[in-house]
PDB file with one MODEL, atoms N, CA, C and O in Angstrom:
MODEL        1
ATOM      1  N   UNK A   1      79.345 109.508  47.386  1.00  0.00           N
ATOM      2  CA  UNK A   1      80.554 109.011  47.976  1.00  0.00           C
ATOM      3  C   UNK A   1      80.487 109.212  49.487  1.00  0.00           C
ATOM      4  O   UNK A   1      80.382 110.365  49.905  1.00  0.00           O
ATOM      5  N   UNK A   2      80.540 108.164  50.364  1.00  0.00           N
ATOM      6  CA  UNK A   2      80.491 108.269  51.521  1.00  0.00           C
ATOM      7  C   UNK A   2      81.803 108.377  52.319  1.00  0.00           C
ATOM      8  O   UNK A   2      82.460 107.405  51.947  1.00  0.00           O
ATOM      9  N   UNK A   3      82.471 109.021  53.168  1.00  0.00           N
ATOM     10  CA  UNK A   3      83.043 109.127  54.030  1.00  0.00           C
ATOM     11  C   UNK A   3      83.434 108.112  55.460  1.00  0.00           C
ATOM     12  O   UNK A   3      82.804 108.536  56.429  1.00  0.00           O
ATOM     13  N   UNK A   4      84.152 107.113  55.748  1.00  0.00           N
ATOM     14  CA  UNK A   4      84.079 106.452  56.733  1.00  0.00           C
ATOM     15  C   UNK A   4      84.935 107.362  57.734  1.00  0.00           C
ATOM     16  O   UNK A   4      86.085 107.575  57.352  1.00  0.00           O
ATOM     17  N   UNK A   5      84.566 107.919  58.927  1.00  0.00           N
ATOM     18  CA  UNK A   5      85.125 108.868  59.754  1.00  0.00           C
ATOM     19  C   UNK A   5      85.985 107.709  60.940  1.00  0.00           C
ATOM     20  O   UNK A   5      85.333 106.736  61.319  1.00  0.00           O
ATOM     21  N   UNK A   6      87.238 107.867  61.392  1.00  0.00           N
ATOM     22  CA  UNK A   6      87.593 107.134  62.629  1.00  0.00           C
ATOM     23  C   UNK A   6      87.299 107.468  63.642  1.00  0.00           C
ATOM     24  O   UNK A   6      87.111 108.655  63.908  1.00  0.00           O
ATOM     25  N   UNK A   7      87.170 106.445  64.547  1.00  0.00           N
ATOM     26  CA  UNK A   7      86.604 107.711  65.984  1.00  0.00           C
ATOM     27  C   UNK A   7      88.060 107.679  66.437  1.00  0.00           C
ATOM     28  O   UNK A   7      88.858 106.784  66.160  1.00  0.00           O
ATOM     29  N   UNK A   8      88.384 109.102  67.393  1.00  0.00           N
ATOM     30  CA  UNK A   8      88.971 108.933  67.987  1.00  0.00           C
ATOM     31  C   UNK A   8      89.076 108.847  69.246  1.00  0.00           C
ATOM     32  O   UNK A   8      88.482 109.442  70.145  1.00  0.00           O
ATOM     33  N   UNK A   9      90.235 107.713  69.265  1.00  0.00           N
ATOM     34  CA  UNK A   9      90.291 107.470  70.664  1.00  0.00           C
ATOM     35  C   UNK A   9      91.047 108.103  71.986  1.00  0.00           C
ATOM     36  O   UNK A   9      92.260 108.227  72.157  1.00  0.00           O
ATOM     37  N   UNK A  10      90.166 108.399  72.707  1.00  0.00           N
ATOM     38  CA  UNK A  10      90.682 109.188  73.552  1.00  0.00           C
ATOM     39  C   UNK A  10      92.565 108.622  74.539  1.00  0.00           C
ATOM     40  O   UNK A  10      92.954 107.575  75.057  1.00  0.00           O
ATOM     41  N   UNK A  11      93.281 110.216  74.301  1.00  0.00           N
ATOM     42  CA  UNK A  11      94.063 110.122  75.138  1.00  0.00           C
ATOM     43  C   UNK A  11      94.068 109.206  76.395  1.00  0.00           C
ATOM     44  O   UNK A  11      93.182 109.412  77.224  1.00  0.00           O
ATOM     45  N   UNK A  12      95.284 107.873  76.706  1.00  0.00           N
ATOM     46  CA  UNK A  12      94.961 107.522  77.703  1.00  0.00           C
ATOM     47  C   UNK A  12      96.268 107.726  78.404  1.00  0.00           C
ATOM     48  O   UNK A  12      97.362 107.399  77.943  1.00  0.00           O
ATOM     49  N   UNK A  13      96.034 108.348  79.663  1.00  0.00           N
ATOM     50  CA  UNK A  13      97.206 108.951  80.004  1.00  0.00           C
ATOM     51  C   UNK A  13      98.187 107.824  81.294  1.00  0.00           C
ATOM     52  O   UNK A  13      97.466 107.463  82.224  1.00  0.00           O
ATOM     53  N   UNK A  14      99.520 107.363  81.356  1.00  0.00           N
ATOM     54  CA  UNK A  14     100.115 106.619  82.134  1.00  0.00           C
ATOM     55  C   UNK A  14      99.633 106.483  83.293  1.00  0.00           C
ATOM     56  O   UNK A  14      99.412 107.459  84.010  1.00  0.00           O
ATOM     57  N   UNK A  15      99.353 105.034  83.726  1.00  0.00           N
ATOM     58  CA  UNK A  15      99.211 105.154  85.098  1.00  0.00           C
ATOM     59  C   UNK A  15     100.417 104.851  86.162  1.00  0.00           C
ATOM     60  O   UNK A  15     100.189 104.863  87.372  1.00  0.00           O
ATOM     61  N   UNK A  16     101.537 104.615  85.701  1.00  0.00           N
ATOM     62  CA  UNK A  16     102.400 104.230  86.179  1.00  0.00           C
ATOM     63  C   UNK A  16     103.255 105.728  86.614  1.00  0.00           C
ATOM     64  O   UNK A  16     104.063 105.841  87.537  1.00  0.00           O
ATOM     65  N   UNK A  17     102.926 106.522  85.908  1.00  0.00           N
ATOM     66  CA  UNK A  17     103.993 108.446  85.805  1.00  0.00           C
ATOM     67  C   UNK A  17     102.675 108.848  86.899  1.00  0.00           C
ATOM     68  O   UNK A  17     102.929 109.532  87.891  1.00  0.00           O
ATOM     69  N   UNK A  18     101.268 108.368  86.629  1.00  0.00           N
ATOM     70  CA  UNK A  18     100.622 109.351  88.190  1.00  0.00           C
ATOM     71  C   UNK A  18     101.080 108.904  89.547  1.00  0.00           C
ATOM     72  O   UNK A  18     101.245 109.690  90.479  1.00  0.00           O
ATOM     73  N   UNK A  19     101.345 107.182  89.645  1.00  0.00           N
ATOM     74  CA  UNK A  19     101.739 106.694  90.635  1.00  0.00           C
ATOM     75  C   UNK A  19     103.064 106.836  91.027  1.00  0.00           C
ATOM     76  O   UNK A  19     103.710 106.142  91.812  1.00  0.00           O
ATOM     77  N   UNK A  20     103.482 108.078  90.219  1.00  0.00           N
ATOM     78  CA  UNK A  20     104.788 108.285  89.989  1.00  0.00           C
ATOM     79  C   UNK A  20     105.909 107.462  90.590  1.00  0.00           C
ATOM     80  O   UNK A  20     106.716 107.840  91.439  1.00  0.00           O
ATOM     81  N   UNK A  21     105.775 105.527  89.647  1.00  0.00           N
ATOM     82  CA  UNK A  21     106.766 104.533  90.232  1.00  0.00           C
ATOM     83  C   UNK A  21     108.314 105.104  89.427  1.00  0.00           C
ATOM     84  O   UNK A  21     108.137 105.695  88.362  1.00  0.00           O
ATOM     85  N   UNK A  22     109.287 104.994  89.745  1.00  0.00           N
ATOM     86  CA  UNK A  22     110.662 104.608  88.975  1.00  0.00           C
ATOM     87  C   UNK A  22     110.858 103.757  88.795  1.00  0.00           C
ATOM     88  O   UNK A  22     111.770 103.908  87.982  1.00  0.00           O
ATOM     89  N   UNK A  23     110.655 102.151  88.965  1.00  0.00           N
ATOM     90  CA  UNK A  23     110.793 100.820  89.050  1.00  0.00           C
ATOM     91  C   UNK A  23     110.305 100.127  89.116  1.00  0.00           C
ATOM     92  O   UNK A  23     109.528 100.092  90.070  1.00  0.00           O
ATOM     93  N   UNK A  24     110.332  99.267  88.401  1.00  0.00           N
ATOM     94  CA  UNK A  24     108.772  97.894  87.941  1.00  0.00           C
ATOM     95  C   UNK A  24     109.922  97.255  88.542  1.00  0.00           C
ATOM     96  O   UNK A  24     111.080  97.321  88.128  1.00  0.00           O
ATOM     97  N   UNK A  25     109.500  96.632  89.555  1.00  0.00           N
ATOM     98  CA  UNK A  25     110.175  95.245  90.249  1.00  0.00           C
ATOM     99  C   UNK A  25     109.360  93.956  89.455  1.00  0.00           C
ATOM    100  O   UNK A  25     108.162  93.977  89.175  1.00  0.00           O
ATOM    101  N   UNK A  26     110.518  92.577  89.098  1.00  0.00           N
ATOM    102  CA  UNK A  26     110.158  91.899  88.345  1.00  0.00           C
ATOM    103  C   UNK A  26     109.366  90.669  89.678  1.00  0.00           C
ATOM    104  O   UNK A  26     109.077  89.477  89.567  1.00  0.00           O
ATOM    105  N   UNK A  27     109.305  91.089  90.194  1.00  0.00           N
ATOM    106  CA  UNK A  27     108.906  89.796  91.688  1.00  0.00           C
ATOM    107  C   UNK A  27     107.238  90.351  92.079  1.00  0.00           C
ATOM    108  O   UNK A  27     106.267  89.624  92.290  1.00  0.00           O
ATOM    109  N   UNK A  28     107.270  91.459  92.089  1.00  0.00           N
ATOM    110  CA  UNK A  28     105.586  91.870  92.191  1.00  0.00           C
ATOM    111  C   UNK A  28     105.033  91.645  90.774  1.00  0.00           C
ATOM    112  O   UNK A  28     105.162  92.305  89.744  1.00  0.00           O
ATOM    113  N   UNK A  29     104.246  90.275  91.102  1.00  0.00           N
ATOM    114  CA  UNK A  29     103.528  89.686  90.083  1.00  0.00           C
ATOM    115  C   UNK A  29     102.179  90.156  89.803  1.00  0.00           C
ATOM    116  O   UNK A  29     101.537  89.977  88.769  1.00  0.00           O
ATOM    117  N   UNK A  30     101.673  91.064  91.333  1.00  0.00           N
ATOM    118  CA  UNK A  30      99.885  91.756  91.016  1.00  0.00           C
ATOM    119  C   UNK A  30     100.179  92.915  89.909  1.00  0.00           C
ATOM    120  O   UNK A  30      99.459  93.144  88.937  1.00  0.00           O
ATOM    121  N   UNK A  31     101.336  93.575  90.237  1.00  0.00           N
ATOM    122  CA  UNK A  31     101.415  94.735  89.032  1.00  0.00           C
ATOM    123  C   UNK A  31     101.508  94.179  87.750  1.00  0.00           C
ATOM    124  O   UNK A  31     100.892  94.557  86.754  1.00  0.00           O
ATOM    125  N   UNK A  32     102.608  92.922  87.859  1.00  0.00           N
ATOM    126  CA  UNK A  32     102.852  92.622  86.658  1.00  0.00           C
ATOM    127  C   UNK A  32     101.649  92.398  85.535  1.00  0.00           C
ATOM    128  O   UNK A  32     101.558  92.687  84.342  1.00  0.00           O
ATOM    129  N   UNK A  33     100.815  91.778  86.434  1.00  0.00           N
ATOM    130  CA  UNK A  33      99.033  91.177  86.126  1.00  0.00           C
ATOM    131  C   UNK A  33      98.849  92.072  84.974  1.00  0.00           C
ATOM    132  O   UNK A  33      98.618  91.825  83.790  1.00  0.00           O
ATOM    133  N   UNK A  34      99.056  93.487  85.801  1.00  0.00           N
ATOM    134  CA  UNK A  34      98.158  94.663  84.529  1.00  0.00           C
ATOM    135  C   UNK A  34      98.581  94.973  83.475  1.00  0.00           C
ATOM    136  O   UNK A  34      98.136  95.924  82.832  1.00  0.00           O
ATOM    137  N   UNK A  35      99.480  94.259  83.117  1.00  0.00           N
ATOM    138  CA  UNK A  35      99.826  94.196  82.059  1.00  0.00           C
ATOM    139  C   UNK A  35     100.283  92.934  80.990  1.00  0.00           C
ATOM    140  O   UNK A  35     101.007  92.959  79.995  1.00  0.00           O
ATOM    141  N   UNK A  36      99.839  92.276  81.379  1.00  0.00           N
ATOM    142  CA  UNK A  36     100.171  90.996  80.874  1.00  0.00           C
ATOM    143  C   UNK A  36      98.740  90.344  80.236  1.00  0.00           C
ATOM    144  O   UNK A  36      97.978  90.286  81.200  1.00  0.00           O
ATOM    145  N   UNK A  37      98.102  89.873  79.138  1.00  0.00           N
ATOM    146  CA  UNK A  37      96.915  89.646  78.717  1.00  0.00           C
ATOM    147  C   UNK A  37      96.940  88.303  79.373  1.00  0.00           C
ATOM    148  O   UNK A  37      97.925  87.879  79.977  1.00  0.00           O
ATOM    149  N   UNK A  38      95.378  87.395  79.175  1.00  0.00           N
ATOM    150  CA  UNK A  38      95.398  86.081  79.905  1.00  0.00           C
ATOM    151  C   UNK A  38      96.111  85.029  78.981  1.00  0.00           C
ATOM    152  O   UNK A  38      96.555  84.006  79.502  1.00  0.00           O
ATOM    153  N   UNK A  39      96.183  85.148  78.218  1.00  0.00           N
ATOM    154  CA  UNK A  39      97.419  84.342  76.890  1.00  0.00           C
ATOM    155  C   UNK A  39      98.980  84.159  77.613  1.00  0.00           C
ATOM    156  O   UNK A  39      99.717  83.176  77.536  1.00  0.00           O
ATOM    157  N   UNK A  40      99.257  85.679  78.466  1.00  0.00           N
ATOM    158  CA  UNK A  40     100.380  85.645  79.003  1.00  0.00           C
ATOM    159  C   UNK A  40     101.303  86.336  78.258  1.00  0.00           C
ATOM    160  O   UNK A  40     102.511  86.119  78.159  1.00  0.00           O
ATOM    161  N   UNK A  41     100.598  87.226  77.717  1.00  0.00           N
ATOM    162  CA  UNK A  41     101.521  88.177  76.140  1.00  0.00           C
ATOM    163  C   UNK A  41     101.630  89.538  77.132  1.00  0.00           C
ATOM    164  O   UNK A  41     100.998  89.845  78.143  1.00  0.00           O
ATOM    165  N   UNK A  42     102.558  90.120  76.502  1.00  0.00           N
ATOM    166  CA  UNK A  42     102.466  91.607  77.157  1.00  0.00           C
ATOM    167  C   UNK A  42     101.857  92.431  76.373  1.00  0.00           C
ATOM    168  O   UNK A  42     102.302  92.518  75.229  1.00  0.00           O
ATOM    169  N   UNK A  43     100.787  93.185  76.717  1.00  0.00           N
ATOM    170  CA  UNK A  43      99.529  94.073  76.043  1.00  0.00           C
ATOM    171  C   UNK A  43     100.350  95.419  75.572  1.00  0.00           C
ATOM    172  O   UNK A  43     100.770  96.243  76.383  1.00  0.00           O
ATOM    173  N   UNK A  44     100.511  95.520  74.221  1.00  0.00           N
ATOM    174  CA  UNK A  44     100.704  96.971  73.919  1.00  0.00           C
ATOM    175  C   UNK A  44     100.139  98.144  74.805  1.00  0.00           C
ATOM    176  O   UNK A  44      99.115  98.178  75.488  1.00  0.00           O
ATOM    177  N   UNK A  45     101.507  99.487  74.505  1.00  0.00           N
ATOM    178  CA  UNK A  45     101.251 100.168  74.997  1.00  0.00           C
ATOM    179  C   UNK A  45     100.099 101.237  74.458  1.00  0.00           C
ATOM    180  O   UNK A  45      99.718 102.130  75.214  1.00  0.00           O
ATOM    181  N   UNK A  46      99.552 101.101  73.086  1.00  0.00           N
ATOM    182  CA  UNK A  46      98.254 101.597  72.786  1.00  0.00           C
ATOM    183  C   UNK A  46      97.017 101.190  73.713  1.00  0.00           C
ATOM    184  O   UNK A  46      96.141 102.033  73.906  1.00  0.00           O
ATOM    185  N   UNK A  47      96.912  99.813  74.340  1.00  0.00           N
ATOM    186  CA  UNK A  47      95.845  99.442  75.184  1.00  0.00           C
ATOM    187  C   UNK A  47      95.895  99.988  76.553  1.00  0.00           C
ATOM    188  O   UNK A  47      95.178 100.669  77.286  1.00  0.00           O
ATOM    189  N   UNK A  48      97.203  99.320  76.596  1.00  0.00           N
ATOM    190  CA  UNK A  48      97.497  99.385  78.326  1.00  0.00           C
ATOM    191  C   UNK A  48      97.498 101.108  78.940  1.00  0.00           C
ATOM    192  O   UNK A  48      97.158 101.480  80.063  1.00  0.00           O
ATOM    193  N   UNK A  49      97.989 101.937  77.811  1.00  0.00           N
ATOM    194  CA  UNK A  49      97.732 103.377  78.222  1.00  0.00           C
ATOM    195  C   UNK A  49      99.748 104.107  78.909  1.00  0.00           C
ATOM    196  O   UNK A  49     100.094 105.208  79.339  1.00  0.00           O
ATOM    197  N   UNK A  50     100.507 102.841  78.676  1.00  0.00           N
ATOM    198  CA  UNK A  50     101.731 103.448  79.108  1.00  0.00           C
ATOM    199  C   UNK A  50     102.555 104.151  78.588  1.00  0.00           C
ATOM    200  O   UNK A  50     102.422 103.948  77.381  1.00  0.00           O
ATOM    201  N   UNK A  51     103.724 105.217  78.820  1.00  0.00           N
ATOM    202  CA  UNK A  51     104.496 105.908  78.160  1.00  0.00           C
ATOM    203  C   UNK A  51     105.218 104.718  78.236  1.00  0.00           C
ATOM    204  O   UNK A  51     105.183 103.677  78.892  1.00  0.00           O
ATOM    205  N   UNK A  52     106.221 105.468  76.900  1.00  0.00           N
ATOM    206  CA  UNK A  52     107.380 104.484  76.134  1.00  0.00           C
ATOM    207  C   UNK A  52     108.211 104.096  77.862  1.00  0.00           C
ATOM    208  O   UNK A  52     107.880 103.093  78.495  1.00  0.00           O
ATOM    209  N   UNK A  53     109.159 104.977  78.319  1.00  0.00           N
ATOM    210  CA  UNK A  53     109.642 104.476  79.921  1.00  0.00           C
ATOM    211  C   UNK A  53     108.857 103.489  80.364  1.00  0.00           C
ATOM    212  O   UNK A  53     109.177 102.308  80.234  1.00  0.00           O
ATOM    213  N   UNK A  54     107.595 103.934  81.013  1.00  0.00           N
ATOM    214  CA  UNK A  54     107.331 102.744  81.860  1.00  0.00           C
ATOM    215  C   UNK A  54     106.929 101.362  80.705  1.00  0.00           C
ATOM    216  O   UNK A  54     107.026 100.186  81.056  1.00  0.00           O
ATOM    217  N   UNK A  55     106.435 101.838  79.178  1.00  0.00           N
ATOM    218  CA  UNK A  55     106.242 100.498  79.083  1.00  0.00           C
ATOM    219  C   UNK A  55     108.063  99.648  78.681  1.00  0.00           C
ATOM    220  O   UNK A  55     108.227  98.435  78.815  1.00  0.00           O
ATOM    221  N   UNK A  56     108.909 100.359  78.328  1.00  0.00           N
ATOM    222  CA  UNK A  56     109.892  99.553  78.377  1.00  0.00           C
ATOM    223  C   UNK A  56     110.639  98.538  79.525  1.00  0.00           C
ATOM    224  O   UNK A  56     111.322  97.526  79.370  1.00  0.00           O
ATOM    225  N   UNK A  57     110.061  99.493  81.128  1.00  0.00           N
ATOM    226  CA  UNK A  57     110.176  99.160  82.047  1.00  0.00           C
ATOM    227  C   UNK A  57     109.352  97.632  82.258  1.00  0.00           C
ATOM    228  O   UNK A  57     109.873  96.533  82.447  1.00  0.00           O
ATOM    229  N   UNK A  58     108.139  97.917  82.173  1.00  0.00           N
ATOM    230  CA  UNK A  58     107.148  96.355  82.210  1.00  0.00           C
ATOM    231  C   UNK A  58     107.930  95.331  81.163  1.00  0.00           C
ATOM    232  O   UNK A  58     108.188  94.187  81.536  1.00  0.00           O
ATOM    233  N   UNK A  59     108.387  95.901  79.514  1.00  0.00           N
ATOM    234  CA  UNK A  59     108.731  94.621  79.123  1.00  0.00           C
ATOM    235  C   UNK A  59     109.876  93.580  79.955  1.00  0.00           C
ATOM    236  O   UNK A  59     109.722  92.369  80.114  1.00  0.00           O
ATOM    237  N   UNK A  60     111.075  94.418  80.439  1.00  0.00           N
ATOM    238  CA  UNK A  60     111.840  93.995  80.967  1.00  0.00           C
ATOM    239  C   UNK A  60     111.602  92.906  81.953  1.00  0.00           C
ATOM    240  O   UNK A  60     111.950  91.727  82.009  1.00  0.00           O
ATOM    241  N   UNK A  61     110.643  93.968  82.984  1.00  0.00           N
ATOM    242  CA  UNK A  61     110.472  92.901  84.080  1.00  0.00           C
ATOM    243  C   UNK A  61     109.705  91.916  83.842  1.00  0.00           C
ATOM    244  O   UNK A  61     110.111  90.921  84.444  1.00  0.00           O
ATOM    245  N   UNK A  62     108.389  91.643  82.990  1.00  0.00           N
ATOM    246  CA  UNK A  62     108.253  90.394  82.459  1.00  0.00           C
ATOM    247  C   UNK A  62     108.715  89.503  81.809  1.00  0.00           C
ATOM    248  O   UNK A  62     108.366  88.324  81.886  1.00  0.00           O
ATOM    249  N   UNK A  63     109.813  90.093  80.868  1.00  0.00           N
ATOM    250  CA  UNK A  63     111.110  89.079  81.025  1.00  0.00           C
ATOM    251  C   UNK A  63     112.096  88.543  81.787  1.00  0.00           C
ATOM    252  O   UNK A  63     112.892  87.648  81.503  1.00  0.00           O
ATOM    253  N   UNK A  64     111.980  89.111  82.684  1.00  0.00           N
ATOM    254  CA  UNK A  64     112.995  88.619  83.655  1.00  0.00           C
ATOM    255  C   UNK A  64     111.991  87.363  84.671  1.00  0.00           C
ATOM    256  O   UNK A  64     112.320  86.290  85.176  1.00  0.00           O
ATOM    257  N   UNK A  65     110.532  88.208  84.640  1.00  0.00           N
ATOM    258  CA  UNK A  65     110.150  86.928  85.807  1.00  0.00           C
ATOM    259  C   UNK A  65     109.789  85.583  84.740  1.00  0.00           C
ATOM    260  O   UNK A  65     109.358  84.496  85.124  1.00  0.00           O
ATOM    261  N   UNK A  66     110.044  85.912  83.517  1.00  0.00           N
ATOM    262  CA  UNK A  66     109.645  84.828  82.605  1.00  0.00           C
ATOM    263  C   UNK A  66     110.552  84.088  83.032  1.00  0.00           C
ATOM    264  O   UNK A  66     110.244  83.107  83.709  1.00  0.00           O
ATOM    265  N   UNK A  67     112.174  84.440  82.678  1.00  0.00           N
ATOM    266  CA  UNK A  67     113.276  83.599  82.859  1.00  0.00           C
ATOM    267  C   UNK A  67     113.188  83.119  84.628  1.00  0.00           C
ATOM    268  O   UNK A  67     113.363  81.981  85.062  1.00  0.00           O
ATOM    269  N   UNK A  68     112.961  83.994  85.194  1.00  0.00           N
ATOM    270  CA  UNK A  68     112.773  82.982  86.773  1.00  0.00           C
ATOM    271  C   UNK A  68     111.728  82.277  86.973  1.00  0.00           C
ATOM    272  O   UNK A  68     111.440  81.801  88.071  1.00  0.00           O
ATOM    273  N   UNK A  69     110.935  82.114  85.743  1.00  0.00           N
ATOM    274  CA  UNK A  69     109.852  81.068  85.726  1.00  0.00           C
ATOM    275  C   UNK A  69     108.669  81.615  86.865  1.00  0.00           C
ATOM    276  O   UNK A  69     108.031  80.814  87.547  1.00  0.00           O
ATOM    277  N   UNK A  70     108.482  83.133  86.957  1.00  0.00           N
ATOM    278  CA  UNK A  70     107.718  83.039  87.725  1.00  0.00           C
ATOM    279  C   UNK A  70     106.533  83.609  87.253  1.00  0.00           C
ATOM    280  O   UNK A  70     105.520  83.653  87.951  1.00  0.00           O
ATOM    281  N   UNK A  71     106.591  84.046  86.124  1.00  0.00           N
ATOM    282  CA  UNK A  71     104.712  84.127  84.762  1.00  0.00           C
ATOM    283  C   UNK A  71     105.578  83.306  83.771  1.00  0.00           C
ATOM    284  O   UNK A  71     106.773  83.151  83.520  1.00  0.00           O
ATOM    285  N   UNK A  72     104.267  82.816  83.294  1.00  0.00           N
ATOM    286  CA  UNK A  72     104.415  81.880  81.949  1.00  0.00           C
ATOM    287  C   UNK A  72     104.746  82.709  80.702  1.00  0.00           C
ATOM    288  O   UNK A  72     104.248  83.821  80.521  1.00  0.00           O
ATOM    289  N   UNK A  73     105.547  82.170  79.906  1.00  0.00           N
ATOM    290  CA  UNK A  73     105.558  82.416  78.559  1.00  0.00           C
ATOM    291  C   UNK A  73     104.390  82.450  77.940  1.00  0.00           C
ATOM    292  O   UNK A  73     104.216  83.451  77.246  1.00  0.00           O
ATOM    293  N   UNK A  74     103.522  81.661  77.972  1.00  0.00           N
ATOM    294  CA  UNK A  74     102.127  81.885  77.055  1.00  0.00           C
ATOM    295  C   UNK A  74     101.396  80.460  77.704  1.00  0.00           C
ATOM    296  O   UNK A  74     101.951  79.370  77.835  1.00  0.00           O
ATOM    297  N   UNK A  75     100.042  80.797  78.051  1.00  0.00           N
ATOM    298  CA  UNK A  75      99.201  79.936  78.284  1.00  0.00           C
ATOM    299  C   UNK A  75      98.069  79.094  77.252  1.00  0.00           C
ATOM    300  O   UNK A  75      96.951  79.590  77.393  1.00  0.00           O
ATOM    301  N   UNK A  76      98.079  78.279  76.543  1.00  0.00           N
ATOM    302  CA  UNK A  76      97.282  77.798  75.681  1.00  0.00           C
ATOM    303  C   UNK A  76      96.249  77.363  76.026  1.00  0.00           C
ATOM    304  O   UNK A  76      95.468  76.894  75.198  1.00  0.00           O
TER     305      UNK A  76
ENDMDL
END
């Protein structure tokens, strides 16, 4: 009987709490970048490496620049 072991994946710790931001502005679109996949989806916070705060913070503001039309909803 063999054993399939998971690797684990290493702790990835916020980069948004070292840069210690308070505020994802929805108009700075380079930040927004890092988090947004090229589909135009917003990348879980298992990938992206964010705490629950800042990633609730990113969803917001990519919704908001969605509604000001300024990132796409999804690119096909």
């Amino acid at each position: 009987m063999t054993f399939i072991r998971k690797r684990k994946m290493p702790n990835k710790k916020c980069k948004l709490c070292a840069m210690k931001i308070q505020y994802i502005d929805y108009k700075d679109l380079n930040m927004l970048g890092d988090f947004v996949s090229e589909k135009g989806k917003i990348m879980p916070k298992r990938i992206n490496g964010n705490c629950a705060k800042h990633q609730r913070m990113v969803r917001n503001a990519v919704q908001r620049a969605r509604h000001m039309c300024l990132v796409p909803y999804t690119k096909d």
